[in-house]
C-alpha positions in Angstrom: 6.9 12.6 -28.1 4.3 10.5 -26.5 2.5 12.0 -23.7 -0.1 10.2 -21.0 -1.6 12.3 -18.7 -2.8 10.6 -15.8 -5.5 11.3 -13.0 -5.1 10.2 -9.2 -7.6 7.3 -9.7 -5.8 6.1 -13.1 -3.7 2.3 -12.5 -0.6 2.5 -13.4 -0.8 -0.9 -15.4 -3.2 1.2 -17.9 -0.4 3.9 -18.1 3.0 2.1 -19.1 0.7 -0.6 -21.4 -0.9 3.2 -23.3 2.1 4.6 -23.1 4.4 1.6 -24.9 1.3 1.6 -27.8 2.4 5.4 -28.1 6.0 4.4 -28.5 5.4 2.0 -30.4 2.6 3.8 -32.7 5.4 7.0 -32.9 8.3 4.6 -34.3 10.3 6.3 -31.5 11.9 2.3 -30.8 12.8 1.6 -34.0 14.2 5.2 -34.9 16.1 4.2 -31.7 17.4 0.7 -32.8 18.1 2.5 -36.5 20.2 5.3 -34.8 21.9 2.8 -31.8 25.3 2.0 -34.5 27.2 5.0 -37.0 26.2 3.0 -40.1 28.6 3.5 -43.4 26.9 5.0 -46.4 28.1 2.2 -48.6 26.3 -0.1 -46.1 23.4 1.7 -45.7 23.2 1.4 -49.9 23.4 -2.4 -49.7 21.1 -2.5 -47.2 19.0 -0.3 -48.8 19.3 -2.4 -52.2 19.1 -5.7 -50.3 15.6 -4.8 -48.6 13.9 -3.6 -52.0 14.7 -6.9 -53.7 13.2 -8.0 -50.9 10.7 -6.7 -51.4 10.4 -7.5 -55.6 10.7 -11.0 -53.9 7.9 -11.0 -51.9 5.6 -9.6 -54.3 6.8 -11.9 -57.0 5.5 -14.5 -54.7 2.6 -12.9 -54.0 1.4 -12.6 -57.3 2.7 -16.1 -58.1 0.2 -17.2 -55.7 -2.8 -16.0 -56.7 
């Protein structure tokens, strides 16, 4: 869990904008978003399947490229 620890002369500005780079850094928000809807495992396997080719997409492209 991310943790700042602050001192009495510290701005509070500095604090939320370290803290959300922890969040963000830890993947807490998106493990959030992931978690937010009970997702079928039948339609976490297409998902699944439609990311990776995707993914075969993209590097296709990439290579295609240059």
């Amino acid at each position: 869990m991310p943790e700042i620890l602050l001192n009495e002369t510290d701005r509070i500005e500095w604090a939320l904008k370290s803290f959300k780079r922890q969040v963000q850094k830890s993947g807490l928000m998106q493990e959030m978003r992931r978690r937010r809807h009970y997702v079928k495992p039948s339609e976490a396997r297409q998902r699944k399947s439609k990311a990776a080719q995707r993914a075969r997409d993209k590097a296709a492209r990439v290579r295609k490229r240059g």
